[in-house]
Each structure stands twice: as structure tokens, then as C-alpha cells.
PyMOL Python script that loads the backbone (N, CA, C, O; Angstrom):
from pymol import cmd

cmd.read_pdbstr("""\
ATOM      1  N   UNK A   1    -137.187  50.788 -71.410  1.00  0.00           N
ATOM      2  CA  UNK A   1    -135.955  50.036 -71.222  1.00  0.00           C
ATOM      3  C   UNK A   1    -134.804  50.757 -71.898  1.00  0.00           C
ATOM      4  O   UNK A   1    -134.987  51.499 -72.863  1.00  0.00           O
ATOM      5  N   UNK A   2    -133.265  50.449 -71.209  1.00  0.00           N
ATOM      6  CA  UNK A   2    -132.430  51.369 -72.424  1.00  0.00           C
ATOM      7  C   UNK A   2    -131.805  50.275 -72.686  1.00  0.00           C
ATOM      8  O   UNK A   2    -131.984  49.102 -72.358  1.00  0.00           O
ATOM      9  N   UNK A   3    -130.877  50.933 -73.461  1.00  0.00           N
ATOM     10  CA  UNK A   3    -130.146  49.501 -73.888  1.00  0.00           C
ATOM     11  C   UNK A   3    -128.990  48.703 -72.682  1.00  0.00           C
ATOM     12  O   UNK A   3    -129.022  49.235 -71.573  1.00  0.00           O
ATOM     13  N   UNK A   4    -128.223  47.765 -72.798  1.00  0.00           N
ATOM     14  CA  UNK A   4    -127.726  47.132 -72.117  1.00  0.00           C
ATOM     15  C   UNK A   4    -126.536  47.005 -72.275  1.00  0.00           C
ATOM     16  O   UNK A   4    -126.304  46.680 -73.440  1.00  0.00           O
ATOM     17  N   UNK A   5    -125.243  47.144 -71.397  1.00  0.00           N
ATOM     18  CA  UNK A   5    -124.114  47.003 -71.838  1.00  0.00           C
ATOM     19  C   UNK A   5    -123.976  45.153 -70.808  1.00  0.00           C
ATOM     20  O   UNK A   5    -124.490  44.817 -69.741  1.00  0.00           O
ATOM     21  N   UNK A   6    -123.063  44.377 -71.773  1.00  0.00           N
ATOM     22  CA  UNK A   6    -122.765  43.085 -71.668  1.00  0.00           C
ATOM     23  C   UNK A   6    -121.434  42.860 -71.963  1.00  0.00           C
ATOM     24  O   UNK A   6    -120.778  43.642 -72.651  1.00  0.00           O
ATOM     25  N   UNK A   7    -120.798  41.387 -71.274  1.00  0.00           N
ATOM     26  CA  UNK A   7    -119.408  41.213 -71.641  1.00  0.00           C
ATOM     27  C   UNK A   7    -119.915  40.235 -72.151  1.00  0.00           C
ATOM     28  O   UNK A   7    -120.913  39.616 -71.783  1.00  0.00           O
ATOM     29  N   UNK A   8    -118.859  39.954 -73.522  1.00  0.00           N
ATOM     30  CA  UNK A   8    -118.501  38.031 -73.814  1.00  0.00           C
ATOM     31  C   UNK A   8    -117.309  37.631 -73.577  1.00  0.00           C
ATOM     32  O   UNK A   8    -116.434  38.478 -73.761  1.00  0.00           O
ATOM     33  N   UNK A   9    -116.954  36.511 -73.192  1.00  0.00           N
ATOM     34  CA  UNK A   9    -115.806  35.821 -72.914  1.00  0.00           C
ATOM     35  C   UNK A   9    -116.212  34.481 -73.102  1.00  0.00           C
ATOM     36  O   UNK A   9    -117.039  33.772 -72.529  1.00  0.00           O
ATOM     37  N   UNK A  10    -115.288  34.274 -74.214  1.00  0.00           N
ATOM     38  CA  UNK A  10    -115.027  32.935 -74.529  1.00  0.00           C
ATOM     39  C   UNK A  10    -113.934  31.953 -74.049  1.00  0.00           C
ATOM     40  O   UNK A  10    -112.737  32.168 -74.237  1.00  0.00           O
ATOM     41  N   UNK A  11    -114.245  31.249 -73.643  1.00  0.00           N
ATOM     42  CA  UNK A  11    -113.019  29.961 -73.346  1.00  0.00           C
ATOM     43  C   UNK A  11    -112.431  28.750 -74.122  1.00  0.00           C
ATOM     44  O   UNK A  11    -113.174  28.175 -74.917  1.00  0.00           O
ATOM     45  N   UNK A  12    -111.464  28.421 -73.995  1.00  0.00           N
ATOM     46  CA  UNK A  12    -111.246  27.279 -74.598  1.00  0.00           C
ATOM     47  C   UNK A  12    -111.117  26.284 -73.844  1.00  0.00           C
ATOM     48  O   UNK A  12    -111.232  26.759 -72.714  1.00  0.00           O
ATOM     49  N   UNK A  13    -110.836  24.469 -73.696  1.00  0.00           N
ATOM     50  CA  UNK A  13    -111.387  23.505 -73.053  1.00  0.00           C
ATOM     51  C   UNK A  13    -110.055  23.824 -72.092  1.00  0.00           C
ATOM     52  O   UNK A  13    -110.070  23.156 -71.059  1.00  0.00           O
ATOM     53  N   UNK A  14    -109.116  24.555 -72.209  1.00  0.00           N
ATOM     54  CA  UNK A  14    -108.500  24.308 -70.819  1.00  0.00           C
ATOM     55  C   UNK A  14    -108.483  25.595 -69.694  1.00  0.00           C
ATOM     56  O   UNK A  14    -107.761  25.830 -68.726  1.00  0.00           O
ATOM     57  N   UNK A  15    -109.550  26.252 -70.260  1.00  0.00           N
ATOM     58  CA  UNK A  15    -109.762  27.661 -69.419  1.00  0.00           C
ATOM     59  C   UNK A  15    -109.680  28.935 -70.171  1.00  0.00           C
ATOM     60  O   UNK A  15    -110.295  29.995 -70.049  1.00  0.00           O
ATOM     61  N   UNK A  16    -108.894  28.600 -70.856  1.00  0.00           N
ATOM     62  CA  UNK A  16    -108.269  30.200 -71.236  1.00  0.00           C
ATOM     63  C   UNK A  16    -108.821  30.805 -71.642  1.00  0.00           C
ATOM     64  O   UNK A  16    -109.585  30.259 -72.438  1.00  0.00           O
ATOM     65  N   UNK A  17    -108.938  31.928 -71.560  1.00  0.00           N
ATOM     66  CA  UNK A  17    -109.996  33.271 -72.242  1.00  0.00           C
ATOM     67  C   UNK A  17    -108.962  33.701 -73.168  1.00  0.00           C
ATOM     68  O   UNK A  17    -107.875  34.270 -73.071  1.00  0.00           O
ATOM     69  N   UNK A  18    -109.932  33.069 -74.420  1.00  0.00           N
ATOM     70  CA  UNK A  18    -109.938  33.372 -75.950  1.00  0.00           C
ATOM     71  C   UNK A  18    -110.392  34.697 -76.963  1.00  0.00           C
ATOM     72  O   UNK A  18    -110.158  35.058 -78.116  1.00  0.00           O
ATOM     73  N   UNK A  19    -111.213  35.199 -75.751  1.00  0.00           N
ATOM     74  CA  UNK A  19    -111.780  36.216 -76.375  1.00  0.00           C
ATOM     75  C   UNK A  19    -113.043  36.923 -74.953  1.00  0.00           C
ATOM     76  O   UNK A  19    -113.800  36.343 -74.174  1.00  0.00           O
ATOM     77  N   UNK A  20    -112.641  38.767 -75.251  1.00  0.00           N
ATOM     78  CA  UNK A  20    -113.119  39.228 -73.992  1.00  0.00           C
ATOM     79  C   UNK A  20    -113.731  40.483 -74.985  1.00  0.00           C
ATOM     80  O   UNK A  20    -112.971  41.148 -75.689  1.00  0.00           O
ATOM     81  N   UNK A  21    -115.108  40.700 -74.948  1.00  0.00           N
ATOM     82  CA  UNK A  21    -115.411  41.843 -75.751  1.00  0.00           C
ATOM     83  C   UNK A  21    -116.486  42.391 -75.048  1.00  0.00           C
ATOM     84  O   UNK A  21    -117.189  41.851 -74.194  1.00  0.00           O
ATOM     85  N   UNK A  22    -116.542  43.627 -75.543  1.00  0.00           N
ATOM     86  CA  UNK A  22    -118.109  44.351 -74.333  1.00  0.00           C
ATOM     87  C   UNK A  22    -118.934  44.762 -75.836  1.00  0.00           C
ATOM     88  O   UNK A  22    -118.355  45.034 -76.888  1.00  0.00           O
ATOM     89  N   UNK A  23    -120.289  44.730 -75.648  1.00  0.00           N
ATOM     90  CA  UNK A  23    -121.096  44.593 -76.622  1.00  0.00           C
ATOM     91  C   UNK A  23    -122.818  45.357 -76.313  1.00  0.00           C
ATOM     92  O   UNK A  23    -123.703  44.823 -75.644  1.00  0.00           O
ATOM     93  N   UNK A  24    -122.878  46.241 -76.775  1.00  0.00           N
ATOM     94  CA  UNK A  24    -123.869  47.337 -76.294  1.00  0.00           C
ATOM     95  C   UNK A  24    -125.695  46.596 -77.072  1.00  0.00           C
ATOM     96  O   UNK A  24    -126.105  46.699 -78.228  1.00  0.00           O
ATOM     97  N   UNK A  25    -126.209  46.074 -76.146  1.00  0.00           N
ATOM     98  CA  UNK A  25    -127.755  45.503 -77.258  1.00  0.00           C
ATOM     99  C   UNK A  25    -128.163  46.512 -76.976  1.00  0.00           C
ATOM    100  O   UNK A  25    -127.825  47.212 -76.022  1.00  0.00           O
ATOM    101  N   UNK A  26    -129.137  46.765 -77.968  1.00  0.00           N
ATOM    102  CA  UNK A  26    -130.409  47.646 -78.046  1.00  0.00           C
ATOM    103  C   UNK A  26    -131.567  47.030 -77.787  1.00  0.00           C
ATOM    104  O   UNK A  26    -131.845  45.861 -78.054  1.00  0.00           O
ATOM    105  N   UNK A  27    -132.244  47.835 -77.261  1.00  0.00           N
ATOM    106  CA  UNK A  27    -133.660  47.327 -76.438  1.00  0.00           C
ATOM    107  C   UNK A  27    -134.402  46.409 -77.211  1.00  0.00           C
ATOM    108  O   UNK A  27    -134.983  46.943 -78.156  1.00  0.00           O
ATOM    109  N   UNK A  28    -134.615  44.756 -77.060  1.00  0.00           N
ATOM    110  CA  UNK A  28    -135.312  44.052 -77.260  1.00  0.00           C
ATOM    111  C   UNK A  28    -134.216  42.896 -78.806  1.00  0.00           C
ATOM    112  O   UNK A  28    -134.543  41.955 -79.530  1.00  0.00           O
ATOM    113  N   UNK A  29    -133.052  43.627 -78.643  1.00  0.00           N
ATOM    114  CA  UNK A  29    -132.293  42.704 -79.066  1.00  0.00           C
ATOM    115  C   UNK A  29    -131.553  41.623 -78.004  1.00  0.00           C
ATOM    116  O   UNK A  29    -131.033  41.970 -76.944  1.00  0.00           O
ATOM    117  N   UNK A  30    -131.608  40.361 -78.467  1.00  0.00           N
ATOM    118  CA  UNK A  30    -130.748  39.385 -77.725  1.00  0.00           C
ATOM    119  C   UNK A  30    -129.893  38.327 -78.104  1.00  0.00           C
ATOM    120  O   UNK A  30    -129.770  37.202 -77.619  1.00  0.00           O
ATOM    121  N   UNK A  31    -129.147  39.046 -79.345  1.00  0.00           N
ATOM    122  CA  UNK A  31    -127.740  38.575 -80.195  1.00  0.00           C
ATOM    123  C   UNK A  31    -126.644  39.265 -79.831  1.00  0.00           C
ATOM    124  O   UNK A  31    -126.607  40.420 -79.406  1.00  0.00           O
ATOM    125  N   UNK A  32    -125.413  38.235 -80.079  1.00  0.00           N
ATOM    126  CA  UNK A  32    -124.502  38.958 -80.196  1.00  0.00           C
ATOM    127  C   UNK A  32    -123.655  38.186 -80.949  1.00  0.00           C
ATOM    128  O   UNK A  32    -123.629  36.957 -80.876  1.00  0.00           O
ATOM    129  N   UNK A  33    -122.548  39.240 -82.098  1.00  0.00           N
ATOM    130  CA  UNK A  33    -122.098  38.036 -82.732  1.00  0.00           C
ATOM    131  C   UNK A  33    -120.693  38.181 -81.861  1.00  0.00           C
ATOM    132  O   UNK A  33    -120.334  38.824 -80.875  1.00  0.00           O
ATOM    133  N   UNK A  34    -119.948  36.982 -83.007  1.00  0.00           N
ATOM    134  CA  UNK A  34    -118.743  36.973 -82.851  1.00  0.00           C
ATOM    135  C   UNK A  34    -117.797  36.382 -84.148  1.00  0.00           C
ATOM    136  O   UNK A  34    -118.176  35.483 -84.899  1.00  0.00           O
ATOM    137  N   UNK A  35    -116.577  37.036 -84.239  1.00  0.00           N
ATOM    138  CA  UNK A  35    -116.089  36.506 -85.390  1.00  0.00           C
ATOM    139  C   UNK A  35    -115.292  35.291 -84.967  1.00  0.00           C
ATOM    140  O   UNK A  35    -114.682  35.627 -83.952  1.00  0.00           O
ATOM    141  N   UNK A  36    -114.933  33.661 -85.365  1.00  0.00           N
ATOM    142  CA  UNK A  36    -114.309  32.851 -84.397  1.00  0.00           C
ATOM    143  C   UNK A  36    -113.504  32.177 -85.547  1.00  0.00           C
ATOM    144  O   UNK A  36    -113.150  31.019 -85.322  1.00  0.00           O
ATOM    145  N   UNK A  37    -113.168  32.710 -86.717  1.00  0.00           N
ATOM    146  CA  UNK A  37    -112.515  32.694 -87.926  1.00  0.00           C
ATOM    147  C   UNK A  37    -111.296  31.936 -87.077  1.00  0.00           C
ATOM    148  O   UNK A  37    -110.891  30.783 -87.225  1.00  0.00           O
ATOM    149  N   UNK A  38    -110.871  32.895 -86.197  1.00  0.00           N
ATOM    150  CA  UNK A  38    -109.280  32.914 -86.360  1.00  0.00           C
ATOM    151  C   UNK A  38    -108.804  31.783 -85.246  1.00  0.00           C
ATOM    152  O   UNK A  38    -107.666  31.335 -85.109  1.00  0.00           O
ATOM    153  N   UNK A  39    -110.393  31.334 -84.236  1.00  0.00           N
ATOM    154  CA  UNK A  39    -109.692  30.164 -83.349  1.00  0.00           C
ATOM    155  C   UNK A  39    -109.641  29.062 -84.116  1.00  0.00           C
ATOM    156  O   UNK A  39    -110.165  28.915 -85.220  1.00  0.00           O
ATOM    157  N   UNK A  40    -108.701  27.933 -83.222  1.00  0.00           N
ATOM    158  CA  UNK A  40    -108.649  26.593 -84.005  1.00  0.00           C
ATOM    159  C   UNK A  40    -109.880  26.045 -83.273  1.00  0.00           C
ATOM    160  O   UNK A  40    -110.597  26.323 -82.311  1.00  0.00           O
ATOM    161  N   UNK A  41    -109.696  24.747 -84.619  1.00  0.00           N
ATOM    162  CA  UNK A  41    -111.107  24.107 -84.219  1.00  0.00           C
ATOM    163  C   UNK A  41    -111.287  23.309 -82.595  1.00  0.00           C
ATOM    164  O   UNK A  41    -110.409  23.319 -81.732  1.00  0.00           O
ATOM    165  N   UNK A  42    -112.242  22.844 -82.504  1.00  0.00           N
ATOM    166  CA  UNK A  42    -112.119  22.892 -80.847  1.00  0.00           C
ATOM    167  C   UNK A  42    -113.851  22.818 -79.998  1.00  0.00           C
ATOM    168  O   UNK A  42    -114.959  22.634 -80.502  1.00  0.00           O
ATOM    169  N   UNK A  43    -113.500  23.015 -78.767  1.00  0.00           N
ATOM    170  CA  UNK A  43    -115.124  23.095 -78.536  1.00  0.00           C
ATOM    171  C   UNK A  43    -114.762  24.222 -77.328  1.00  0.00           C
ATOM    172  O   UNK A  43    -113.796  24.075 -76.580  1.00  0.00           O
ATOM    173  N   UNK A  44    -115.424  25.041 -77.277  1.00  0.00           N
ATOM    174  CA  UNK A  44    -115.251  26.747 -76.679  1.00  0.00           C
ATOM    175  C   UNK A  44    -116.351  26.597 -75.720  1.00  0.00           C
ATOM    176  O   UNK A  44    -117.354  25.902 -75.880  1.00  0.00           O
ATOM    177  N   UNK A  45    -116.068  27.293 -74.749  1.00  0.00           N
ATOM    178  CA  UNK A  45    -117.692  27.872 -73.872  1.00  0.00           C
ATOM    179  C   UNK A  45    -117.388  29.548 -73.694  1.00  0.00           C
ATOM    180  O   UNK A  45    -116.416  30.207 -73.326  1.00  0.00           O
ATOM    181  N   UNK A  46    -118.802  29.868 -74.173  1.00  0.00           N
ATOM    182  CA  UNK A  46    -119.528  31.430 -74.272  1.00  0.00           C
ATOM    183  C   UNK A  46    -120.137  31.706 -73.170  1.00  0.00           C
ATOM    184  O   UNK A  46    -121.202  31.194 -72.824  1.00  0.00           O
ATOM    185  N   UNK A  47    -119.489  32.552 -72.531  1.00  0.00           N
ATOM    186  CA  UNK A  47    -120.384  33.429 -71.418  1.00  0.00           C
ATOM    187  C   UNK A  47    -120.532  34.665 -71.549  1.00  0.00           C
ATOM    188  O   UNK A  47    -119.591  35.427 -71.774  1.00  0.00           O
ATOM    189  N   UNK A  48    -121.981  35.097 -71.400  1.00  0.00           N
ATOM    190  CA  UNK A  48    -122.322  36.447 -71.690  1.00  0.00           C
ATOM    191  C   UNK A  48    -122.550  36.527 -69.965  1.00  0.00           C
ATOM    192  O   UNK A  48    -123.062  35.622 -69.305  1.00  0.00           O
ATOM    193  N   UNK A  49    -121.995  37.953 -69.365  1.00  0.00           N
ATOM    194  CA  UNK A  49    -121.866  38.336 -68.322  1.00  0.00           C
ATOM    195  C   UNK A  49    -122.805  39.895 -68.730  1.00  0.00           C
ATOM    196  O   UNK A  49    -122.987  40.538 -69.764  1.00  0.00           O
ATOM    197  N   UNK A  50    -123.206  40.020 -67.392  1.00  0.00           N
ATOM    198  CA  UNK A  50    -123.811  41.930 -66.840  1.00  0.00           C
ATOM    199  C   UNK A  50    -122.346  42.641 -66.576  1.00  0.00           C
ATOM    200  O   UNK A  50    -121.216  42.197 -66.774  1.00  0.00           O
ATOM    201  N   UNK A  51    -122.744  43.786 -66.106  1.00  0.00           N
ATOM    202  CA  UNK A  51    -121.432  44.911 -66.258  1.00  0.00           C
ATOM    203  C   UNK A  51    -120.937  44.301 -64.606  1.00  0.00           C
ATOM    204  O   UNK A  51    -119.764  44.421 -64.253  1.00  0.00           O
ATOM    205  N   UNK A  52    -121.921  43.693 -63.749  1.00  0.00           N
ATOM    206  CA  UNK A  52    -121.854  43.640 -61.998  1.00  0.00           C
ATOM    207  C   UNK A  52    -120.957  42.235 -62.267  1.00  0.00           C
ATOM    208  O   UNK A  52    -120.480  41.747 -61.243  1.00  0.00           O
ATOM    209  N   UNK A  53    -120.660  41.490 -63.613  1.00  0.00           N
ATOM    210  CA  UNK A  53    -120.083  40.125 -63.603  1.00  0.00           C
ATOM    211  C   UNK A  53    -121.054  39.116 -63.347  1.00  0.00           C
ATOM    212  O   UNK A  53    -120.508  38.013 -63.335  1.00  0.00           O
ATOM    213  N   UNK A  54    -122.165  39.064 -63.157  1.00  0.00           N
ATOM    214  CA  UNK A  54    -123.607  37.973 -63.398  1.00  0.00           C
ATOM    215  C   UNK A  54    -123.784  37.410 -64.400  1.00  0.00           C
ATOM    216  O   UNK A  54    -124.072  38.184 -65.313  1.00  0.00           O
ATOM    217  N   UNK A  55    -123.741  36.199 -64.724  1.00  0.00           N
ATOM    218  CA  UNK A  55    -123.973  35.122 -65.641  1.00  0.00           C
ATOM    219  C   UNK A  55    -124.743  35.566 -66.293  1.00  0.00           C
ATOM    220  O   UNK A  55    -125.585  35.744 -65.413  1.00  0.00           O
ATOM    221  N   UNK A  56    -125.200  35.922 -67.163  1.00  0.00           N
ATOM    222  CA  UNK A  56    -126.553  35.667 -67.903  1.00  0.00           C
ATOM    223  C   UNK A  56    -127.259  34.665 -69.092  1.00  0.00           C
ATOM    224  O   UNK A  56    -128.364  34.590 -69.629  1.00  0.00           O
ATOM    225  N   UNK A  57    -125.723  33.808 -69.196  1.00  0.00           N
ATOM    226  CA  UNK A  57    -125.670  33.216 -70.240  1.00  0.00           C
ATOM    227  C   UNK A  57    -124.964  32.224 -70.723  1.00  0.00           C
ATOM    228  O   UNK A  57    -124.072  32.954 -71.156  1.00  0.00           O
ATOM    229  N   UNK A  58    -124.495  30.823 -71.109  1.00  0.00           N
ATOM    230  CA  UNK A  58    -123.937  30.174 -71.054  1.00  0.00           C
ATOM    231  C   UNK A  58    -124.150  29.513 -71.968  1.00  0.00           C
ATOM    232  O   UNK A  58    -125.315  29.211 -72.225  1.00  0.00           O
ATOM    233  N   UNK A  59    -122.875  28.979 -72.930  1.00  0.00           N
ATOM    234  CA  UNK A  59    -123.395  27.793 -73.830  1.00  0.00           C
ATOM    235  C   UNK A  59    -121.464  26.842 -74.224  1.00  0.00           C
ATOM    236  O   UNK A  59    -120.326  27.070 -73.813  1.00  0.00           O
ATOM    237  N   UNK A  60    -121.933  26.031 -74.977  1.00  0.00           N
ATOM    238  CA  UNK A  60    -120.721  25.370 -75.449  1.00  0.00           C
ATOM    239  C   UNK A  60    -121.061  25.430 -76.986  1.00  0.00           C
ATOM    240  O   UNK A  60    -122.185  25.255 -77.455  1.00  0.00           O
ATOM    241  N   UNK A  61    -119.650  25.767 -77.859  1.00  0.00           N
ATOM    242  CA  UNK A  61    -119.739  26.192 -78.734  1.00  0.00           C
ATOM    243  C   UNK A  61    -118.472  25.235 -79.614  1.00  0.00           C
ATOM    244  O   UNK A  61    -117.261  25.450 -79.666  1.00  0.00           O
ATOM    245  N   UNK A  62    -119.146  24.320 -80.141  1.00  0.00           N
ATOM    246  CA  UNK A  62    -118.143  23.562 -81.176  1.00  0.00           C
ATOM    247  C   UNK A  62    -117.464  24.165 -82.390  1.00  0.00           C
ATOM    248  O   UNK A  62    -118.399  24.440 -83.143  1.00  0.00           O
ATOM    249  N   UNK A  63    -116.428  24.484 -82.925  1.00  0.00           N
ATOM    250  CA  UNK A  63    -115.453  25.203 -83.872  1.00  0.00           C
ATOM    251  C   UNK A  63    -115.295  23.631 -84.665  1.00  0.00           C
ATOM    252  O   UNK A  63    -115.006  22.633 -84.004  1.00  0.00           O
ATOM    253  N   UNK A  64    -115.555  23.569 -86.339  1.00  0.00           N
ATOM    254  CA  UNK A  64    -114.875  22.370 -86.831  1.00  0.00           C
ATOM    255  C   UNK A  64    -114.744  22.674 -88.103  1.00  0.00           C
ATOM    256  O   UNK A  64    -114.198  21.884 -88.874  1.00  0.00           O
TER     257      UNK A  64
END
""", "prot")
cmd.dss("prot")
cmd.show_as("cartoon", "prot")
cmd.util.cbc("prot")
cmd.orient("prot")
């Protein structure tokens, strides 16, 4: 396997992309961080995308 290149993009509850980063795993890793210091509190959704733009990943992410 090699490693994997991935996007994250984060949203906030009215759409907006908060955050757009590309993030290289290494084989048999399946983290990725993020620093979210600087958004306000809130409830976010995380999508980890493939390089083709394919979902791979989805969550909702509460800030408080």
C-alpha cells in the first residue's frame, strides 16, 4: 500500500468552509488532526474527501 493523499474540509452550521487542508496518511494510519483553537464555539461537520472528491468520511463535530 502507499500512502494516501486526503482533503479535510470543515463546515460550519450554515455551510461555510471553515477550513480546507490536504493531509498525506501513511500506510495503516487513519487520523488526522486538526487545530480548531481559533473557531468559535459551535457545532462543525468534518469531511474527509479522496483526491477524485469521494466522501470517505463524515462526522459532526461540537466546539464548546
Amino acid at each position: 500500500e502507499k500512502d494516501q493523499m486526503v482533503v479535510k474540509e470543515v463546515y460550519d452550521v450554515l455551510g461555510n468552509m471553515v477550513i480546507n487542508e490536504k493531509h498525506q496518511l501513511s500506510t495503516g494510519s487513519n487520523s488526522v488532526n486538526t487545530n480548531i483553537e481559533l473557531l468559535s464555539n459551535g457545532i462543525y461537520f468534518v469531511k474527509i474527501l479522496d483526491t477524485d472528491g469521494n466522501t470517505l468520511f463524515t462526522q459532526r463535530l461540537i466546539k464548546n
